[in-house]
C-alpha positions in Angstrom: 41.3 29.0 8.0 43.5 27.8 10.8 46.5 29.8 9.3 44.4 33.4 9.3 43.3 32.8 13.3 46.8 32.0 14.0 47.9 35.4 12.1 45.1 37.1 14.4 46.2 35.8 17.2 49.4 37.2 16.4 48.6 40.5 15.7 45.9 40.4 18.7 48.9 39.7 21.3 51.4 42.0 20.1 49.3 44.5 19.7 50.9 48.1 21.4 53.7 45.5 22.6 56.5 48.0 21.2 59.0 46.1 18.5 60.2 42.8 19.0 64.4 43.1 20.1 66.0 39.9 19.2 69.2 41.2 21.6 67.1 40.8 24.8 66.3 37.8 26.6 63.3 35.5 25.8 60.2 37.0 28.1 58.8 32.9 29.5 55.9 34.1 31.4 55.1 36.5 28.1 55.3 33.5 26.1 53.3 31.4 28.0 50.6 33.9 28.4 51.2 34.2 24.3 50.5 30.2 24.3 47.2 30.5 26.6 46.0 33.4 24.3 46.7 31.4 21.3 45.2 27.8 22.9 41.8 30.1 24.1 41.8 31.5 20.3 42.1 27.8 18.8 39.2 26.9 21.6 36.8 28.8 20.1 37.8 28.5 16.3 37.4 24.5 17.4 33.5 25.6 19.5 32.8 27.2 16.4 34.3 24.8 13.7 31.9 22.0 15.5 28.8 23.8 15.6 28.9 24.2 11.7 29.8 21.0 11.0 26.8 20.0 13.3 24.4 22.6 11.5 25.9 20.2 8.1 25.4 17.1 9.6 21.8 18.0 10.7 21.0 19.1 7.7 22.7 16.0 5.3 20.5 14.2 7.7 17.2 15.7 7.2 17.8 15.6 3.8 18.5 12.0 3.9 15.2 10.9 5.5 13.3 13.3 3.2 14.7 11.4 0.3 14.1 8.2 2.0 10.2 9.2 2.9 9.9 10.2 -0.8 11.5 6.7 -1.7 8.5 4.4 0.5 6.0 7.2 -0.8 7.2 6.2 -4.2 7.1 2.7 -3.6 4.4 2.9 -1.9 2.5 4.8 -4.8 3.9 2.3 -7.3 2.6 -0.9 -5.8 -0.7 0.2 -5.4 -0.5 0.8 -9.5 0.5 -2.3 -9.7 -2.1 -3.9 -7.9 -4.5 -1.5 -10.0 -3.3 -2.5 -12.9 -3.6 -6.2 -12.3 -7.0 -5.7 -11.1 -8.0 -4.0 -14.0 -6.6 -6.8 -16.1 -8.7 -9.4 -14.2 -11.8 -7.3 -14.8 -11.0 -7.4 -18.1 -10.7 -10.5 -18.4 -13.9 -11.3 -16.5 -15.7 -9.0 -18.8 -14.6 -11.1 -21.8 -15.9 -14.3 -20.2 -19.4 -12.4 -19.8 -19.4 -11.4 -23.7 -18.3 -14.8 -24.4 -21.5 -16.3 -22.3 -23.7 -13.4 -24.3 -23.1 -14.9 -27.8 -24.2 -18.0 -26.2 -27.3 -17.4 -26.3 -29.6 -19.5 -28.9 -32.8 -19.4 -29.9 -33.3 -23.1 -29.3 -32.2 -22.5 -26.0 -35.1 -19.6 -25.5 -37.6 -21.6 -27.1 -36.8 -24.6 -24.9 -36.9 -22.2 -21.7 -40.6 -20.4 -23.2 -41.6 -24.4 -23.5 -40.9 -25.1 -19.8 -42.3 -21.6 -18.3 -45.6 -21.9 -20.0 -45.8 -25.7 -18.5 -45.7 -24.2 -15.1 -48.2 -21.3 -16.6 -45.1 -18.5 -16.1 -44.8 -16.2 -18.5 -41.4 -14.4 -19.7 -40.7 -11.8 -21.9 -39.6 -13.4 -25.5 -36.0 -11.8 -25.3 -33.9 -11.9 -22.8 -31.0 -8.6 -22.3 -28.2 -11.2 -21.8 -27.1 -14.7 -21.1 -27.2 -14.6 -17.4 -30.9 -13.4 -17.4 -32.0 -16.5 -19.0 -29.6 -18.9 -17.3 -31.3 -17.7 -14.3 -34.4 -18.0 -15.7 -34.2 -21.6 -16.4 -32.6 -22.0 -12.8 -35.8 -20.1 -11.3 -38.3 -22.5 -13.7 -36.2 -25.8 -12.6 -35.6 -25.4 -9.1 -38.7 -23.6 -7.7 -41.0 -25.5 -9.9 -39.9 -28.7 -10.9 -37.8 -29.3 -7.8 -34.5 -30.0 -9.5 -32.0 -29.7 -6.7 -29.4 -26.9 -7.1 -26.3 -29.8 -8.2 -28.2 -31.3 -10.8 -28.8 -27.7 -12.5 -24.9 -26.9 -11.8 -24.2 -30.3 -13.0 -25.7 -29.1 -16.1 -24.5 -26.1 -16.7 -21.2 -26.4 -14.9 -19.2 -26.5 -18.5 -20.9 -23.3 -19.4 -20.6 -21.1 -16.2 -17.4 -22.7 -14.5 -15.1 -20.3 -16.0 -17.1 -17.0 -15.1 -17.7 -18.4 -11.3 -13.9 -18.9 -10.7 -12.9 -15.9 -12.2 -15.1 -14.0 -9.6 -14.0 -16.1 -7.0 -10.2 -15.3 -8.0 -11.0 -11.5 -8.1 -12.7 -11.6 -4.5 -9.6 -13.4 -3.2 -7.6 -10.8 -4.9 -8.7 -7.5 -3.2 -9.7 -9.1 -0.3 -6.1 -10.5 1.0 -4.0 -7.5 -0.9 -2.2 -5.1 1.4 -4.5 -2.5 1.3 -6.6 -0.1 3.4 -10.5 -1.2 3.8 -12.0 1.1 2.1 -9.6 0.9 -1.0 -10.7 -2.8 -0.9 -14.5 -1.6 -0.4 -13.9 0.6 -3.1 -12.3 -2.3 -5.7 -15.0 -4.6 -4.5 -17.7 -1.9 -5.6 -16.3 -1.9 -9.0 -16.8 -5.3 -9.9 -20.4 -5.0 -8.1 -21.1 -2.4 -10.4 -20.0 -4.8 -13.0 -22.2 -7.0 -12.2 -26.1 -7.7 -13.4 -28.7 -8.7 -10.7 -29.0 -12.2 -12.6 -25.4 -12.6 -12.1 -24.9 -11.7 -8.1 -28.0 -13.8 -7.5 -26.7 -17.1 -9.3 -23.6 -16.6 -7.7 -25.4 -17.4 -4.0 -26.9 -20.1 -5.7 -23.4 -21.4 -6.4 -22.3 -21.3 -3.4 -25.1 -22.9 -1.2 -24.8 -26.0 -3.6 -20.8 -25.8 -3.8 -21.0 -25.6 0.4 -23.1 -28.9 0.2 -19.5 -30.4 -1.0 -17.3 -31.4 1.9 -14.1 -30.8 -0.4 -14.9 -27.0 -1.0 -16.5 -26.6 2.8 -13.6 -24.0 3.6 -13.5 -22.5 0.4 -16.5 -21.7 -0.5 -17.1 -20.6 3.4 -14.2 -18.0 3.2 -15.3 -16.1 -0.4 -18.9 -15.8 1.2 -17.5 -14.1 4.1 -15.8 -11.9 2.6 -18.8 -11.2 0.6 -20.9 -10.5 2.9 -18.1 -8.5 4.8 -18.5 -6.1 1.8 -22.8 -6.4 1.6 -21.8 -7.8 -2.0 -25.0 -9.2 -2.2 -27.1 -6.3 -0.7 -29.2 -5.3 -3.6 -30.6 -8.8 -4.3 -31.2 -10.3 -1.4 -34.6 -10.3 -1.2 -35.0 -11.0 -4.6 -34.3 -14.6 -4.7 -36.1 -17.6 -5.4 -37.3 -18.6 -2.0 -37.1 -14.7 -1.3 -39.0 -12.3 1.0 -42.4 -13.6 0.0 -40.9 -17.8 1.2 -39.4 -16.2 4.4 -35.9 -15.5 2.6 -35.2 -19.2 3.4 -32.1 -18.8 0.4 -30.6 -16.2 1.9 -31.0 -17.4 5.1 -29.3 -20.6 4.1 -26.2 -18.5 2.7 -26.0 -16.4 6.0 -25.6 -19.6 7.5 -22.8 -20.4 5.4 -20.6 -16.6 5.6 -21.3 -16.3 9.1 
């Protein structure tokens, strides 16, 4: 490239200069004026040479961040799958304890619950749609008639339950504290609400207002509520608990005092 201005520049100068005569003497001021030409042709090559090389830099460089905006969208994108996925597990995993507690459920156990509703003149359909129906059956019969306080049933039935309560619990802690936008959280949280039967969203604030009662789990238990009630988890059964709308809500009441 340099080599065709330079023969340009050339032709350009001697251009209707007559023949070149190697007898006379060397022209200085010609030459020099040849050497400003020249330096004023190489001037603009070099104007022109660095605005393209600019217009290539610009664009390597735009192309760069466009390939590094698709690399954080990608990763981006990929641990949000990854959090999906392992969400997904956990629900899985949750669901299994639930059919597990299902194929729990005994006749004995239903006769024994009929035994104790008809002492207290209640009456109960004979079968019950799954395990945490009647579980909270027998808590219903137990600690709004007979007075049994809330640790002594969880005392109970602790080796049953356990396993389902601190799975939720895990799942909660999950969504809640994972890098993600509130309403994807809502959103994850709704899902395992939707999971969920009445029975099993009301025996879970049960849980907790006897769990708060111990000073090891204060914190604990105090954090998941919150974050419950951050997400009106517990919206749809609120006034449908034990000591419920027709006692004053004195339950719930007792588990707002706890998440708030």
């Amino acid at each position: 490239m340099l080599t065709i201005f330079l023969i340009i520049s050339i032709i350009l100068f001697w251009w209707n200069q007559g023949r070149i005569n190697t007898l006379l003497p060397i022209n200085s001021k010609r030459f020099a004026d040849f050497g400003t030409f020249v330096s004023a042709i190489f001037g603009l090559a070099t104007i022109i040479f660095l605005y393209f090389t600019y217009e290539a830099t610009l664009g390597q460089l735009n192309a760069a961040r466009e390939s590094l905006r698709t690399t954080q969208d990608q990763l981006v994108l990929t641990k949000e799958q990854l959090f999906e996925n392992t969400f997904f597990s956990c629900l899985k995993v949750h669901n299994i304890i639930t059919q597990d507690l299902n194929s729990r459920i005994s006749n004995q156990t239903l006769d024994e619950t009929d035994v104790l509703a008809k002492r207290h003149n209640q009456s109960y359909p004979k079968e019950v749609r799954n395990f945490f129906e009647l579980i909270y059956r027998i808590l219903s019969l137990r600690y709004f008639f007979e007075k049994i306080d809330l640790e002594n049933f969880f005392k109970d039935y602790r080796w049953v339950i356990d396993h389902y309560l601190r799975n939720f619990i895990s799942i909660i802690r999950l969504v809640h504290e994972k890098d993600i936008s509130d309403d994807k959280k809502k959103i994850y949280i709704e899902v395992l609400q939707s999971q969920s039967t009445s029975e099993e969203l009301r025996l879970i604030i049960y849980y907790f207002i006897n769990e708060y009662r111990n000073a090891e789990r204060v914190q604990e238990i105090k954090q998941i509520a919150k974050i419950c009630l951050t997400y009106n988890f517990f919206d749809s059964v609120k006034d449908y608990l034990i000591h419920g709308k027709d006692h004053g809500n004195a339950d719930w009441r007792e588990f707002l005092k706890i998440a708030q």
